[in-house]
Steps between C-alpha positions, in 0.01 A plus 500: 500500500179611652363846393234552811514324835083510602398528754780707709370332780204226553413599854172540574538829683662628087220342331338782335311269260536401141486840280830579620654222395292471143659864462858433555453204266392721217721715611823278400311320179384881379921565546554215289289539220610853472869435536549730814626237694839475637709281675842580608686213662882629654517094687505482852139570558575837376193560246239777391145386336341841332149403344468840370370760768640370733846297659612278783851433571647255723899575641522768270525799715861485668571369089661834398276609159159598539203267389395788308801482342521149450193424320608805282793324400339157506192649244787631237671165494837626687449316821835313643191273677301248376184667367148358364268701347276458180378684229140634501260219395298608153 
């Protein structure tokens, strides 16, 4: 499992330098040390990766429940989908 895919793309014409990527990075490890990370996995490249403020889901919109939803479910330990998240790092 991969929690960030950087960059989105390595053309030159999207290369916007390296302070967006050092931010997305500490984005996801800041969502990992506080335990606001989420990953819902519903198989057959049907997933949602939350790193707090934000969400990206891949084949998840014709799915049926909403991601809001989802990572509702999947952050009180009902999800029927296989689910990672951590507790907050002390």
């Amino acid at each position: 499992m991969s929690l960030e895919q950087l960059p989105d793309c390595g053309c030159d014409a999207c290369d916007s330098g390296s302070a967006d990527l050092l931010e997305a990075v500490d984005d996801v490890v800041i969502a990992v040390v506080t335990g606001t990370f989420v990953h819902v996995d519903a198989g057959e490249g049907r997933e949602i990766v939350c790193t707090g403020d934000s969400w990206s889901a891949s084949n998840w919109d014709a799915f049926g429940t909403p991601v809001e939803e989802a990572l509702a479910t999947a952050r009180a330990g009902r999800s029927p989908y296989r689910v990672v998240r951590g507790q907050a790092w002390e």
